[in-house]
C-alpha positions in Angstrom: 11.8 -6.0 -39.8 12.1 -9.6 -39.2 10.3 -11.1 -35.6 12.6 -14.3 -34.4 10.7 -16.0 -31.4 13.3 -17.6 -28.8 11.0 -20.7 -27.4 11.8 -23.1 -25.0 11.0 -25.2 -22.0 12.0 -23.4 -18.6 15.4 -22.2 -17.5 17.1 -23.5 -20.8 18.8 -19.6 -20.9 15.9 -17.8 -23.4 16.2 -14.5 -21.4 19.8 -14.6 -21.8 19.7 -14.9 -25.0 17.4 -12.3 -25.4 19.0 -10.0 -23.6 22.9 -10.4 -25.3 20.8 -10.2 -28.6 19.3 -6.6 -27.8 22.6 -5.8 -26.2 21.4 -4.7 -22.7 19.8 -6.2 -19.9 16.1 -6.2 -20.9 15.0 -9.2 -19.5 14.9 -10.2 -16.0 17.0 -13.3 -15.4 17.6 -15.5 -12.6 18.6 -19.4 -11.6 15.1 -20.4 -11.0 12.7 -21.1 -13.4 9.5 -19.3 -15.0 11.2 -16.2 -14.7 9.9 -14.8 -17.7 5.8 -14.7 -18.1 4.9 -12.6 -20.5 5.9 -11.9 -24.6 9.3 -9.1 -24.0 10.0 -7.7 -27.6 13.4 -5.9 -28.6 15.5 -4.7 -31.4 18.2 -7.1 -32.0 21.2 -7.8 -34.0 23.5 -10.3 -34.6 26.2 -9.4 -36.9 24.6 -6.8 -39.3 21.7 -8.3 -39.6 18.5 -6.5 -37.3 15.5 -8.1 -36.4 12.7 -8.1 -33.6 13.9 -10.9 -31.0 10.8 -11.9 -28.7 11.4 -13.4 -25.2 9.0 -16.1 -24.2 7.4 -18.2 -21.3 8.9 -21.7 -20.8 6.8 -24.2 -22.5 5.1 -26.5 -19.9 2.6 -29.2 -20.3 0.2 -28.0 -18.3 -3.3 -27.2 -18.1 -4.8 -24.8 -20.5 -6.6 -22.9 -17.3 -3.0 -22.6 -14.8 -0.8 -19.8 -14.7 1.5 -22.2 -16.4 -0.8 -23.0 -19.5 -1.8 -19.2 -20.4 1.9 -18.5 -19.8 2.2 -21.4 -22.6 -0.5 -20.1 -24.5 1.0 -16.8 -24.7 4.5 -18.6 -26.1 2.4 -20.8 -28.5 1.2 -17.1 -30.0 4.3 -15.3 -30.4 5.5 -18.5 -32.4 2.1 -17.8 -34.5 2.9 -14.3 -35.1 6.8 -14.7 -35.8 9.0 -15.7 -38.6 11.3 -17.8 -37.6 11.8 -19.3 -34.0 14.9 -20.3 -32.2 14.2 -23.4 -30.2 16.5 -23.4 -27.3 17.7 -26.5 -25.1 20.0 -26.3 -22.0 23.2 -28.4 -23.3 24.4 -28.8 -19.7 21.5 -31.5 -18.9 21.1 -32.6 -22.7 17.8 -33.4 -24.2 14.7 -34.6 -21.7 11.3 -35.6 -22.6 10.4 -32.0 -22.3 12.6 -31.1 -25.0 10.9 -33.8 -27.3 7.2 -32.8 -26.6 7.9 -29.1 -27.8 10.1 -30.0 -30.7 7.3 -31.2 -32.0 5.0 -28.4 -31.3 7.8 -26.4 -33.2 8.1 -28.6 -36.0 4.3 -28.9 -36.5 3.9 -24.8 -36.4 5.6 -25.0 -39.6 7.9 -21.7 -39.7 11.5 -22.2 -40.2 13.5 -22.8 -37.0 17.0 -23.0 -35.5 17.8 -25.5 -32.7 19.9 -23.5 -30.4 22.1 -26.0 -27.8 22.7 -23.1 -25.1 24.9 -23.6 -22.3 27.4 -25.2 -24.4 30.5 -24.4 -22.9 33.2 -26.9 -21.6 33.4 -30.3 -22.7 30.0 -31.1 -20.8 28.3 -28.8 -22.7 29.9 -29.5 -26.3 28.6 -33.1 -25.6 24.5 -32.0 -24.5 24.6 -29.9 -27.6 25.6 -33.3 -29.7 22.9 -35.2 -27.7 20.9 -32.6 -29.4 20.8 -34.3 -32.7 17.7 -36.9 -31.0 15.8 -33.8 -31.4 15.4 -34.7 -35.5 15.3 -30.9 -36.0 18.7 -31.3 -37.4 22.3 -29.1 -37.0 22.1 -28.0 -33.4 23.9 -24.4 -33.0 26.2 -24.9 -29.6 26.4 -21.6 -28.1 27.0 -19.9 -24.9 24.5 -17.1 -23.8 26.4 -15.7 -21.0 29.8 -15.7 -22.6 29.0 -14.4 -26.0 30.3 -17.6 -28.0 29.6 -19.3 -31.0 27.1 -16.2 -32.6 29.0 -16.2 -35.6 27.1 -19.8 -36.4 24.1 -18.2 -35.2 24.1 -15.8 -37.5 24.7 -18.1 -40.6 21.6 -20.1 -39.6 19.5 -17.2 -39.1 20.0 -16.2 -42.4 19.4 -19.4 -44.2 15.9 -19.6 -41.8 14.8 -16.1 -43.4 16.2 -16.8 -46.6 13.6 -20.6 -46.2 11.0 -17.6 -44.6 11.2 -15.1 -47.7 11.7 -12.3 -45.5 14.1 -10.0 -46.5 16.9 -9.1 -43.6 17.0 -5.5 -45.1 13.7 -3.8 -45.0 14.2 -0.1 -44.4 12.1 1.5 -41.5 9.9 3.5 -43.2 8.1 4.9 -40.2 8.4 8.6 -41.3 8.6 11.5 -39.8 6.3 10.0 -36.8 8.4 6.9 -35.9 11.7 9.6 -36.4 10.3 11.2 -33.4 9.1 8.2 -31.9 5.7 6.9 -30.3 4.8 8.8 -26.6 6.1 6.3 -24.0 2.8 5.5 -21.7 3.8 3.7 -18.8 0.9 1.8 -16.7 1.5 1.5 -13.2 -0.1 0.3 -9.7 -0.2 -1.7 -6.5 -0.7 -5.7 -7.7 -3.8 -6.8 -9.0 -5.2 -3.7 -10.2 -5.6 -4.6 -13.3 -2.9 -3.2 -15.5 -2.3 -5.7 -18.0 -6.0 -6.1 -18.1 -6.3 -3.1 -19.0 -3.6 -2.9 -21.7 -5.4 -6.0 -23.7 -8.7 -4.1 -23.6 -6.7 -0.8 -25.6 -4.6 -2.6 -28.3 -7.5 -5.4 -29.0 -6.0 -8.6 -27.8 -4.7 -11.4 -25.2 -1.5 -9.6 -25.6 -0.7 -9.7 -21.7 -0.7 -12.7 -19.6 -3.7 -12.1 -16.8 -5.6 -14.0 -14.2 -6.8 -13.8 -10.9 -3.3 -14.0 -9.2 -1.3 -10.8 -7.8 2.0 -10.2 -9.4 1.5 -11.9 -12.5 3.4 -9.7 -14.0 7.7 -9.8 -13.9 9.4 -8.2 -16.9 7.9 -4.3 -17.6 6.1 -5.1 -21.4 5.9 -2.5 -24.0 3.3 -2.9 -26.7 2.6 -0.3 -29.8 -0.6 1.3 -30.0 -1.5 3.6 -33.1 -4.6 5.6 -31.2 -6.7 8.3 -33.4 -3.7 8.5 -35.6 -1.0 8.4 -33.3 1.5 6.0 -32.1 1.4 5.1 -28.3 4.0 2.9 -26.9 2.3 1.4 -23.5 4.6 0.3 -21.0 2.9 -3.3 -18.5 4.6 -3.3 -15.1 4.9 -5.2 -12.5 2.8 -4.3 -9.4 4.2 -2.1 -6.9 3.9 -3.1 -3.2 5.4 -1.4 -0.2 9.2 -1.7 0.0 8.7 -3.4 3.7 6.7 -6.0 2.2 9.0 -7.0 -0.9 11.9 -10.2 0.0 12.0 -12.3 -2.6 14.9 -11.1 -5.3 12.3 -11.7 -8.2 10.1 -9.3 -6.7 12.9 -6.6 -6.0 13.9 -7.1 -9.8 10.6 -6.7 -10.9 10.1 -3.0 -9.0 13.1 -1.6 -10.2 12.1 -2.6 -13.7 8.7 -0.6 -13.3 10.8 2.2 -11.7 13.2 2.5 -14.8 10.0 2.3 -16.7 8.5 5.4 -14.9 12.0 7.2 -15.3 11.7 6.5 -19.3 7.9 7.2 -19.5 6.7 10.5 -20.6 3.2 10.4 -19.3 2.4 7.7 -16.4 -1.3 6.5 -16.2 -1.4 5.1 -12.2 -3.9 2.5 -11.8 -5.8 2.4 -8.7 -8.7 -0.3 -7.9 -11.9 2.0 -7.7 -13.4 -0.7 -4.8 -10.3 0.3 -2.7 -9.0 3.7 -3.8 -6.1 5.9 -2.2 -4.2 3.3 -0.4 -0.9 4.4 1.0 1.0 2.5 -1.4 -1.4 4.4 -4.1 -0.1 7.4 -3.2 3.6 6.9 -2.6 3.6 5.4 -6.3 1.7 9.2 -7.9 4.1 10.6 -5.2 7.1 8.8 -7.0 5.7 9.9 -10.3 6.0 13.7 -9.4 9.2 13.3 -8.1 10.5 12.3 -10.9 8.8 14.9 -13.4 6.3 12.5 -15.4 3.1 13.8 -16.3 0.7 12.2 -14.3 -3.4 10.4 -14.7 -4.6 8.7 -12.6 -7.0 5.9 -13.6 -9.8 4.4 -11.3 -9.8 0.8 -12.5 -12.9 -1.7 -12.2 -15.6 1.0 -12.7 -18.1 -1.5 -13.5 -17.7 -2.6 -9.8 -19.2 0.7 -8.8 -22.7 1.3 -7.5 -23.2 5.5 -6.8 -20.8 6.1 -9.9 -21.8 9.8 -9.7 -21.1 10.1 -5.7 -17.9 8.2 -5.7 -16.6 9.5 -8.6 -16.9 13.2 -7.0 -15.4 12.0 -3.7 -12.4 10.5 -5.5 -12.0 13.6 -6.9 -12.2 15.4 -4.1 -9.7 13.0 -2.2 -7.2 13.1 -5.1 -6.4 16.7 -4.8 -6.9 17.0 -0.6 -4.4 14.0 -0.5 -1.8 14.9 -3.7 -1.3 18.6 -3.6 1.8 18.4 -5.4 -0.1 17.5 -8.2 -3.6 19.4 -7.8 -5.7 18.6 -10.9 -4.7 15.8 -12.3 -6.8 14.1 -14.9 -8.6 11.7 -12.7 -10.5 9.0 -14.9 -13.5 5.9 -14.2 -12.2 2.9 -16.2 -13.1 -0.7 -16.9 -10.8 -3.0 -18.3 -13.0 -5.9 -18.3 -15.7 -3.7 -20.1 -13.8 -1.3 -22.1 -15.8 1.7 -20.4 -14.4 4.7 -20.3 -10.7 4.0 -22.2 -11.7 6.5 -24.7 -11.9 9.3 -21.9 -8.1 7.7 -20.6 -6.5 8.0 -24.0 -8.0 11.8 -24.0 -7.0 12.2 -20.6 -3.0 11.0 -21.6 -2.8 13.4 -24.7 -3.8 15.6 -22.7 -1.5 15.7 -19.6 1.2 15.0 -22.0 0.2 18.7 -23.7 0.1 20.4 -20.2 3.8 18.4 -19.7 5.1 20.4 -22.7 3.5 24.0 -21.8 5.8 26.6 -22.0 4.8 30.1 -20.8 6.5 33.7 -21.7 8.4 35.3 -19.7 6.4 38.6 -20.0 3.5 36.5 -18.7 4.8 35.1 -15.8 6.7 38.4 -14.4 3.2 40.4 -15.4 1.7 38.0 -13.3 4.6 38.0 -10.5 4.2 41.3 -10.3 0.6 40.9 -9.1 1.1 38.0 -6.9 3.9 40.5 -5.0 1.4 42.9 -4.2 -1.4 41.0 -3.1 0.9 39.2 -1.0 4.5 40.0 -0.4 7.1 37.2 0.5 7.1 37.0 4.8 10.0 39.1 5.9 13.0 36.3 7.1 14.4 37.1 10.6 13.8 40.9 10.2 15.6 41.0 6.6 13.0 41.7 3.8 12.8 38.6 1.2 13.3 40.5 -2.5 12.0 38.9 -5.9 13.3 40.5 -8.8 11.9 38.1 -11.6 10.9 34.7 -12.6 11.2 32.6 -16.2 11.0 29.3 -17.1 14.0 27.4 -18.0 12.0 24.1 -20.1 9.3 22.1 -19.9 8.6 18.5 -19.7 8.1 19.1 -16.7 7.5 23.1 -16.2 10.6 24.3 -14.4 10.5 28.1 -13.5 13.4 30.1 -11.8 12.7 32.9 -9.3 15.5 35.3 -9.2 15.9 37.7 -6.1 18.3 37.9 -3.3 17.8 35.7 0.2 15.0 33.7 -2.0 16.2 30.1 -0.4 14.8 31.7 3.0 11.3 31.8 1.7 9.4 29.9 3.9 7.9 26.5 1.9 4.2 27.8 2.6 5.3 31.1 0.3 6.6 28.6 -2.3 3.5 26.2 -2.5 1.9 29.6 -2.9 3.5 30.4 -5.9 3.3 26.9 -7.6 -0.1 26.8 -6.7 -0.5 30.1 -8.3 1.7 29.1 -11.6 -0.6 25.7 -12.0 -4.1 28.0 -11.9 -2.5 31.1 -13.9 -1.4 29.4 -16.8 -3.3 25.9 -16.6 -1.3 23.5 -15.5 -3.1 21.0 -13.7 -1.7 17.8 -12.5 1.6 18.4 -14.0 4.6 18.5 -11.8 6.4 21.8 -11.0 9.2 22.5 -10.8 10.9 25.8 -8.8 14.4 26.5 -8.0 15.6 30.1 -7.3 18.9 31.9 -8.0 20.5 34.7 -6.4 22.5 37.4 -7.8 26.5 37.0 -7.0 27.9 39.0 -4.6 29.9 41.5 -5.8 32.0 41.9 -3.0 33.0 37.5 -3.1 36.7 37.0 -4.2 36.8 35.3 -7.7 39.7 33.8 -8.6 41.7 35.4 -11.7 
């Protein structure tokens, strides 16, 4: 499939674009600019032509060593890797020096290109997108982003820019039987500063993820595609997670909800802790989060190569895991480094297998031969004098294990008796560190009036 590269200097409307290309709101957008740090990639279409449309940093002139020069550095690379970019100016304020500086850094990458003039609507706008002719990169293409106009002459110069490219606008997705079912979605997530996109460049192999020494470097949740031991891995960059108290800016608050729809979507989530300062509060409402919301669950002790007694601390991390998530006794709990690469062998392993123990499904003659035991070495508390019966128990799907106890008065049982029997389910049929889920049912009363 073709990769188009949407490049530009700052608040010219690139995430915009982006997102009414993909056809959903992908990309965090907002008046001020740098919004967008890191590469975003989505399937796009304009007309019926499909293609790969990559979000981008604003260029700046800046030093190679700032935020704002590996943020331009990362831009400068996605124009390497793509086939044809889409050089966007903001038609409301015309062409500016800017603008000229980075028309030549697109004209000298030597890919085809189409000069978008976003912003282009009203009279103000028709006349910026004129002004855009200075640029020497010839035809601009006026167009408005947030109102959906003037695609149709996108679309022509797209295909005239593949056509200049050689790349076919029909390649068939021959992924197989693998990419039919679709990568497992990996989501990697933490307080700031842990080192998540860190990380994420150590597994795939490259400066794929903007990093540095600042906190919340990350904005826009990143997927990347990973083929590991054979199978395809789609990992999931997010934004750092700080306490809700402590998050004002709008940016911020976008960013959050971003990682939380990206912990909603996930099917396994790998949370990230710093190993020098392990088991915050903020650590653990984030793996509490992640139960709640049924994901299988590892947790990852990042910046192992900071650590000193490695065989001491990582037993008392272990030991503090489980004493401070119960919901989730057992999880894989892993030493990592991502400035080393130690130990992302054992995380991978540790993901493949959570995601198994997330997918266990257990018999029904199992679980009620085991019920039966768990009844006579310890009966439900009677409830207010009335005896608590259990008739039987199954489970109703996995992803996460969800189990139904059937009996009558069962929504008295005390919630000791219930962590007893999901503490019992997770050691019977090994499930550790997978949510579970238990909901019980009653039989209808017989003498109820239904209605005819």
């Amino acid at each position: 499939m073709p990769v188009i590269a949407i490049v530009g200097r700052p608040n010219v409307g690139k995430s915009t674009l982006f997102n009414r290309l993909v056809g959903r709101r992908l990309a965090l957008v907002d008046d001020q600019p740098g919004v967008t740090r890191d590469r975003r990639e989505g399937a796009a279409a304009v007309g019926d032509l499909e293609f790969t449309a990559v979000d981008t940093a604003g260029l700046e002139d800046a030093d190679e060593e700032s935020l704002a020069g590996r943020m331009t550095a990362q831009t400068v690379a996605a124009m390497r890797d793509a086939d044809v970019i889409l050089f966007v100016i903001d038609a409301r304020t015309g062409v500016v020096p800017d603008d000229r500086h980075f028309a030549d850094l697109v004209r000298r990458s030597g890919k085809p290109f189409v000069l978008v003039a976003n912003k282009a609507e009203g009279k103000e706008g028709m006349a910026g997108a004129y002004d855009a002719f200075r640029l020497g990169l010839g035809e601009p293409i006026a167009l408005s982003a947030e109102h959906g106009e003037g695609f149709a002459d996108l679309f022509q110069a797209i295909l005239k820019a593949l056509d200049e490219a050689g790349v076919a606008d029909d390649e068939e997705n021959d992924d197989g039987e693998e990419g039919a079912r679709g990568p497992l979605q990996v989501a990697i997530v933490g307080r700031p500063n842990a080192g998540k996109s860190t990380l994420i460049n150590r597994l795939i192999g490259e400066e794929r993820m903007l990093t540095g020494p600042e906190a919340g470097i990350t904005r826009d949740s990143i997927s990347v595609d990973l083929v590991w031991r054979g199978r395809n891995v789609r990992l999931v960059d997010t934004a750092g997670m700080r306490r809700k108290a402590k998050v004002q800016d709008k940016l911020e608050r976008l960013a959050v909800s971003d990682a939380l729809r990206s912990i909603q979507y996930a099917e396994v989530v790998v949370v990230l802790l710093d190993a020098t300062i392990p088991f915050e509060k903020q650590d653990l409402q984030i793996a509490d989060l992640v139960a709640r919301e049924g994901r299988a669950l590892v947790i990852a002790l990042n910046k192992w190569d900071l650590i000193e007694d490695r065989v001491g601390a990582l037993k008392r991390h272990r030991e503090a895991a489980d004493r401070l998530l119960p919901q989730v006794r057992g999880m894989p709990l892993v030493a990592v480094s991502g400035a080393t690469g130690e130990g992302v062998d054992r995380l991978m392993q540790a993901v493949f297998q959570a995601y198994e123990v997330w997918n266990r499904r257990v018999p029904t003659a199992k679980i009620n031969r085991w019920l039966e035991g768990v009844l006579q070495q310890h009966p439900p508390p009677a409830v207010r004098g009335s005896r608590v019966k259990i008739r039987y128990m199954t489970q109703t799907k996995a992803r996460p294990p969800s189990f139904v106890l059937f009996g009558t008065r069962t929504n008295a049982l005390p919630e000791s008796y219930v962590r007893y029997l999901v503490n019992g389910l997770r050691e019977a049929f090994d499930l550790p560190g997978t949510p579970i889920r238990l909901t019980f049912r009653e039989p209808k009363n017989p003498f109820d009036k239904g209605e005819d």
